[in-house]
NUMIKE-811782 format. One line per 5 residues: their letters; for each residue x, y, z of N, C-alpha, C. Coordinates in pm, 1 decimal, m for minus. Atoms other than C-alpha are relative to their C-alpha. Example, Ala and Ser with C-alpha at 12.3 -4.5 7.8 and 13.67 -1.06 7.14 Angstrom:
<atoms>
AS	89.0 m119.0 0.0 1230.0 m450.0 780.0 90.0 120.0 0.0 ~ m82.0 m119.0 m6.0 1367.0 m106.0 714.0 m77.0 109.0 73.0
</atoms>
This chain:
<atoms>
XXXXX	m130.1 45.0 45.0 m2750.6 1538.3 15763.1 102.2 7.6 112.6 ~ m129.6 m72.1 m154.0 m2548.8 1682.4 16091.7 m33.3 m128.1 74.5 ~ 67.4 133.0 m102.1 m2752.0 1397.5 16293.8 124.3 m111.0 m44.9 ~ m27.0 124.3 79.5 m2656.7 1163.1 16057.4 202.0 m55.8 24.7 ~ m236.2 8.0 4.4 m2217.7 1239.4 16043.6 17.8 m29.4 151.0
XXXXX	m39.5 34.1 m155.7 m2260.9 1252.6 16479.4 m37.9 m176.9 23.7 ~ 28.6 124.5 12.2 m2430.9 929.2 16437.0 123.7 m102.8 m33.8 ~ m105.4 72.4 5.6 m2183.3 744.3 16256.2 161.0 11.1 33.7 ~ m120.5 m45.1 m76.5 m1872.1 914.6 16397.2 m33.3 m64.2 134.7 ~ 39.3 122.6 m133.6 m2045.8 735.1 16736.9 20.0 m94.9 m63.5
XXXXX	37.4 130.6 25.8 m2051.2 429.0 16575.3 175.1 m49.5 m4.9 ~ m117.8 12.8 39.5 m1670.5 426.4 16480.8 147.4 60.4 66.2 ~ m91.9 m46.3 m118.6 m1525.2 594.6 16812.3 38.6 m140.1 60.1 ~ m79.0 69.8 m30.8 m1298.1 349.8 16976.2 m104.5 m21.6 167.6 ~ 34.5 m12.2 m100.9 m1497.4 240.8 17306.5 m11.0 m82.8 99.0
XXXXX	m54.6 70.0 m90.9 m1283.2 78.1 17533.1 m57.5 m16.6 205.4 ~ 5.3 13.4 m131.6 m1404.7 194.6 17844.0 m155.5 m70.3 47.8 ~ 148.9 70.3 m15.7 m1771.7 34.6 17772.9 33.0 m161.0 19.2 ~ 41.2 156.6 14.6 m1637.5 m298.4 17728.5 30.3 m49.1 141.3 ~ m62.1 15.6 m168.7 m1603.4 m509.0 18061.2 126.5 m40.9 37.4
XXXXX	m144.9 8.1 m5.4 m1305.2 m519.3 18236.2 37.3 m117.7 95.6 ~ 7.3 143.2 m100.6 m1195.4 m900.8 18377.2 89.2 47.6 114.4 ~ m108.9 32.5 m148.0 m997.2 m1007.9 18682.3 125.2 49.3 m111.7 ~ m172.7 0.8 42.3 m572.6 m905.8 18605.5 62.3 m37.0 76.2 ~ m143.4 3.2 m106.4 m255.4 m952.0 18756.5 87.1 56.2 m10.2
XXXXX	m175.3 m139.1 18.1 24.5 m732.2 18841.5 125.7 m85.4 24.7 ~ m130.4 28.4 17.2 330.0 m796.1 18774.5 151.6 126.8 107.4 ~ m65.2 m88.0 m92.3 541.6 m673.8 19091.3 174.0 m26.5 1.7 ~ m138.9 m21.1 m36.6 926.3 m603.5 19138.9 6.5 m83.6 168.2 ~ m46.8 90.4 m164.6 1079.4 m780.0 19474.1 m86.7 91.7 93.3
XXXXX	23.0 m68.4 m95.1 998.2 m487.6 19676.1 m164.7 m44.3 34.3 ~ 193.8 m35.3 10.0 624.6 m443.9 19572.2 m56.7 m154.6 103.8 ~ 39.0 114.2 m21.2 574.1 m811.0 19586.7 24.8 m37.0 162.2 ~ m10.5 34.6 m138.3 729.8 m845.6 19934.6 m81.1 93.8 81.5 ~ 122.2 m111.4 m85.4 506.3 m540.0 20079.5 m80.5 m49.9 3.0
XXXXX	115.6 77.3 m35.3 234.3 m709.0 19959.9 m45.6 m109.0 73.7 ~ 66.3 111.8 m111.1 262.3 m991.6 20071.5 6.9 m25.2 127.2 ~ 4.2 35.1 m112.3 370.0 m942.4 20396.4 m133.6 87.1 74.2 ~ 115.4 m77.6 m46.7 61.3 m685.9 20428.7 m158.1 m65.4 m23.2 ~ 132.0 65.9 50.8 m225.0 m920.8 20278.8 m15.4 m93.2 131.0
XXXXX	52.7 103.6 m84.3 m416.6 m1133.0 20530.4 m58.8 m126.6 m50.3 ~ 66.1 143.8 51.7 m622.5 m1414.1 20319.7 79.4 22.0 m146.1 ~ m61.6 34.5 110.0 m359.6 m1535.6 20100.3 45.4 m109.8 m8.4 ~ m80.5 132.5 41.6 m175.5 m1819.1 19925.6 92.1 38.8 m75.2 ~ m81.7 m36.5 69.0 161.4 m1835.1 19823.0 65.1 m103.1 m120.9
XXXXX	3.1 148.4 110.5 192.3 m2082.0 19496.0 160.5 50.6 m40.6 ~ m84.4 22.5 74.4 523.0 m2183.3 19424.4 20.5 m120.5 m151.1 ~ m5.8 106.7 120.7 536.0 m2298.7 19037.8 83.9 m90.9 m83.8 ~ m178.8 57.6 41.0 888.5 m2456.2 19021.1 m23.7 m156.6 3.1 ~ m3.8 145.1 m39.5 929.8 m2831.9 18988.6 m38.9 m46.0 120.5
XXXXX	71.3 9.5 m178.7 834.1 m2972.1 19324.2 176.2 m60.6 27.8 ~ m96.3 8.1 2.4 1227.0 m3119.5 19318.5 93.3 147.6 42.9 ~ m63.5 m123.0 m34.1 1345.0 m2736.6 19321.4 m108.4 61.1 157.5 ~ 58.2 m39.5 m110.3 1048.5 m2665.4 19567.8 48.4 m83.1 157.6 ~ m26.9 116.1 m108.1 1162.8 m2951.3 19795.7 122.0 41.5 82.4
XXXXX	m127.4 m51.5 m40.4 1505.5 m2792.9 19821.9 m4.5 148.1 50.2 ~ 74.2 m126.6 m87.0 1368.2 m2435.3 19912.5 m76.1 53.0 m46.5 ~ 97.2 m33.4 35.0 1126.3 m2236.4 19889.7 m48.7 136.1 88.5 ~ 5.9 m86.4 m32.6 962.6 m1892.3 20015.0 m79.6 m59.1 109.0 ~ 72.4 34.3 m81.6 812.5 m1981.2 20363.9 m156.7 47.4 m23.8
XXXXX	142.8 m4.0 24.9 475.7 m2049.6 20367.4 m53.0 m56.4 m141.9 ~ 35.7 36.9 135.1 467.3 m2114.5 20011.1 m48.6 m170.2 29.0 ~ 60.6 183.5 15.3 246.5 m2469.1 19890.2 42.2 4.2 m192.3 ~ m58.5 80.6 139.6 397.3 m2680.4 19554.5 m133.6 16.2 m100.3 ~ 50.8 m16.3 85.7 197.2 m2603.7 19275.3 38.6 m48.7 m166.5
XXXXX	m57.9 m22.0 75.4 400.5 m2783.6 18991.8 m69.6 m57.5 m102.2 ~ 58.1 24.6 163.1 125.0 m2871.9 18693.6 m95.4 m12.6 41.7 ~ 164.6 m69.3 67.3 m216.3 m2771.2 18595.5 m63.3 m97.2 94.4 ~ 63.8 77.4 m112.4 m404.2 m3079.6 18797.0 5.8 20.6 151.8 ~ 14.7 m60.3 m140.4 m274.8 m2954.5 19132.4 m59.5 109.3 16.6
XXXXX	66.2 m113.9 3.4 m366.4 m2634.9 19061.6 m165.9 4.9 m28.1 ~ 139.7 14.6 21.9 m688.9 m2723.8 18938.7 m71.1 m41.0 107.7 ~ 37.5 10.8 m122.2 m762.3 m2907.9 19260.9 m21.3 131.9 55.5 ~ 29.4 m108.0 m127.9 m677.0 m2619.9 19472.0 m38.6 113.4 m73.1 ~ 88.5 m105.8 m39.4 m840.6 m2349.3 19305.1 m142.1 m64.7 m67.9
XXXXX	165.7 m6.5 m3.7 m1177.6 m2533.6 19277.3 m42.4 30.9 144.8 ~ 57.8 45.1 m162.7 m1159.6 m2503.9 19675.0 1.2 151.3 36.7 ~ m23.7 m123.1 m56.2 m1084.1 m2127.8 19678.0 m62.5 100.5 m56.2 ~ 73.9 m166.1 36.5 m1250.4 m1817.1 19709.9 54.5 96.8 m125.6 ~ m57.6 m59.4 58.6 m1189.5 m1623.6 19415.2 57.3 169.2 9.3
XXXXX	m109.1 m153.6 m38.5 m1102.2 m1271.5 19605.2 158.7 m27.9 59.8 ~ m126.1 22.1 m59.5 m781.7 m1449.6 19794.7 74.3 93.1 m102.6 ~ m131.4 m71.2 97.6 m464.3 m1289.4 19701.1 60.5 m95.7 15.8 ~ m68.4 84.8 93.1 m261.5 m1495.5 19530.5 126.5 58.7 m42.4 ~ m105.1 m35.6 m47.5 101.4 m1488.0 19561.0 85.2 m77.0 m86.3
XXXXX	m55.3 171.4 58.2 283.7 m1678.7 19247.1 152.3 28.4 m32.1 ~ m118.7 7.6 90.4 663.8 m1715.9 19175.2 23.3 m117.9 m17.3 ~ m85.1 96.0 12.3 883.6 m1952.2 18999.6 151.4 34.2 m1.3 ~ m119.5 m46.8 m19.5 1265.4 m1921.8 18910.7 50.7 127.9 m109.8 ~ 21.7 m96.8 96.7 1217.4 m1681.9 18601.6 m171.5 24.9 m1.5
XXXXX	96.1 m19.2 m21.5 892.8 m1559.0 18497.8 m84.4 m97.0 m121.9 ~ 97.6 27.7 70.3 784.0 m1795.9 18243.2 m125.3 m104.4 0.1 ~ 101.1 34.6 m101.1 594.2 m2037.5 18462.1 m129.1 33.7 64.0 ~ 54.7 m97.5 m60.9 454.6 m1759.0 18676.3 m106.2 76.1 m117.2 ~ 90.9 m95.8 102.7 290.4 m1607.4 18361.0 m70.4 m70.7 m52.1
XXXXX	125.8 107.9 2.6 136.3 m1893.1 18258.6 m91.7 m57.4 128.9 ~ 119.6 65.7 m60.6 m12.3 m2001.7 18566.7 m100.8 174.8 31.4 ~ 86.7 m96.3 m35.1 m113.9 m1627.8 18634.9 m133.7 16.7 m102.3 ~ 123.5 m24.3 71.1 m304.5 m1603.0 18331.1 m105.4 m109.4 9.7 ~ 134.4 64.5 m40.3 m497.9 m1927.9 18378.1 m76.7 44.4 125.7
XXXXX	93.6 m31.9 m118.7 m635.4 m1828.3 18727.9 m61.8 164.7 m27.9 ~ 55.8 m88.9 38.9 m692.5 m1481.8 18563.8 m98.4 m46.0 m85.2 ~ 67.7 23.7 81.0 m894.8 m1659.7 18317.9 m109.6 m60.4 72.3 ~ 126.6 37.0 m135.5 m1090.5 m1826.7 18621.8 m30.1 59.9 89.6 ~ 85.5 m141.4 m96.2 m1188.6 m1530.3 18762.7 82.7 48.8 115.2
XXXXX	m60.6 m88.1 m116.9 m938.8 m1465.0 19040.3 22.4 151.2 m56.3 ~ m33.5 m129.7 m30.8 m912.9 m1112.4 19153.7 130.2 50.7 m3.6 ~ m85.8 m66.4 m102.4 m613.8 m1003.2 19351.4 154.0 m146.3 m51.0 ~ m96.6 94.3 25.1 m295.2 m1202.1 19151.2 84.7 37.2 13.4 ~ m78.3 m60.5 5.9 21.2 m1092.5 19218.7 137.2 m119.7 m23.3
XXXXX	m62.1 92.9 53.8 316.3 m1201.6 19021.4 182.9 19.3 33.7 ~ m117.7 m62.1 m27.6 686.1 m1167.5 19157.9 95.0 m36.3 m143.2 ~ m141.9 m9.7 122.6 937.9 m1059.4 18836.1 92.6 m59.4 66.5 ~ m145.8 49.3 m6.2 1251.6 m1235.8 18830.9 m5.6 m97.3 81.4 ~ m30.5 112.8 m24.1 1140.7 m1513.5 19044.3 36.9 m15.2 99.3
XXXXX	m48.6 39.6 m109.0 1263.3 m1713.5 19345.8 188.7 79.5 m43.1 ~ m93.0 m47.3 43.6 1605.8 m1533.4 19189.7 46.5 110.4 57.8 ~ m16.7 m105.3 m65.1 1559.0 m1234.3 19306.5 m31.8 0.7 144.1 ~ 59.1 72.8 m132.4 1394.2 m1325.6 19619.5 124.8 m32.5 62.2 ~ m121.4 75.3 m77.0 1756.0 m1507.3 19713.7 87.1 157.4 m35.2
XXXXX	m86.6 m97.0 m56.3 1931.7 m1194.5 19582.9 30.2 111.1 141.9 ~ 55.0 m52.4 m142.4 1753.9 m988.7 19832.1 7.2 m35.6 164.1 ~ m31.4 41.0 m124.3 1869.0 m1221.9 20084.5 m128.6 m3.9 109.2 ~ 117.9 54.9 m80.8 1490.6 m1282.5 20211.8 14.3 m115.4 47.1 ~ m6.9 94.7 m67.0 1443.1 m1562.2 20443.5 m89.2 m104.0 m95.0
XXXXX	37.0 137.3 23.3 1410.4 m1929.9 20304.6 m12.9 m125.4 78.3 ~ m63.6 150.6 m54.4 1321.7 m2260.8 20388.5 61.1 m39.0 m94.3 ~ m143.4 99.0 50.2 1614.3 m2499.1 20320.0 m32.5 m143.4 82.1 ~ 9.8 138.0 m48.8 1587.8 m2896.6 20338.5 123.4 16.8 67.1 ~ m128.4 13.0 m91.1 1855.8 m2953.3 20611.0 81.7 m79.3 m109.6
XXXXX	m28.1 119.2 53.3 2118.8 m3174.0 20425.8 57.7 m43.3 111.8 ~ m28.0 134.2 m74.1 2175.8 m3491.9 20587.5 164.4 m44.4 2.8 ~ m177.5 17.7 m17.4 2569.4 m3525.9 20705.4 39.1 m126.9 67.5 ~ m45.7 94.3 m41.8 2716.1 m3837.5 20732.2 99.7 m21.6 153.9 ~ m135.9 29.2 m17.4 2931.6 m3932.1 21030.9 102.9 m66.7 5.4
XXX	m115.3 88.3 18.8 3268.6 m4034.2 21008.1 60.9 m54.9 112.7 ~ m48.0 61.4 m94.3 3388.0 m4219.7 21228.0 202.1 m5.8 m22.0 ~ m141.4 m24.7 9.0 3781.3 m4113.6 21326.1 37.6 m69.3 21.2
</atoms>
């Protein structure tokens, strides 16, 4: 009978740490996110903003990522350990594309909170399209 109660008390323990555990992504603050990435060597930095807002600036280095078909291209071409580097201008972009590439097996995702937003508060270095100045003729 003793067998029997250890038996099913196993059966009805909670046993999280057996099941397997996929690819994630962290969700980093400015700081984190900028440590990392300036410390990672095989990376990509996906900006997920309109390509209109990407056009106008953007985190150097960063490549336009703005709907599911581009993305799909470029990660059939990529290793799935890269680190992976994603903001947009809030995070609700960024959380959707993180979880699809978490769902395709990438490793190493890292997701900057608050966005190209914070990024400019911080006064990190951007590219900026020059704008184009007319001249006037006096």
């Amino acid at each position: 009978m003793r067998f029997l109660l250890i038996f099913l008390s196993l059966l009805f323990i909670p046993s999280a740490h057996c099941q397997p555990q996929g690819p994630s992504f962290s969700q980093l603050n400015i700081e984190d996110f900028y440590i990392r990435l300036n410390t990672e060597i095989n990376k990509l930095i996906l900006d997920v903003r309109p390509y209109r807002d990407f056009k106008k600036e953007h985190v150097p280095g960063s490549i336009s990522v703005d709907d599911i078909k581009t993305l799909n291209k470029l990660t059939d071409t990529l290793d799935l350990e890269i680190f992976l580097f994603v903001y947009c201008d809030d995070n609700s972009r960024s959380l959707e594309v993180c979880q699809m590439l978490q769902e395709q097996g990438f490793q190493n995702i890292y997701m900057l909170n608050g966005g190209i937003t914070e990024w400019k508060k911080r006064k990190f270095e951007l590219y900026r399209k020059k704008s184009r100045l007319k001249k006037r003729n006096l």
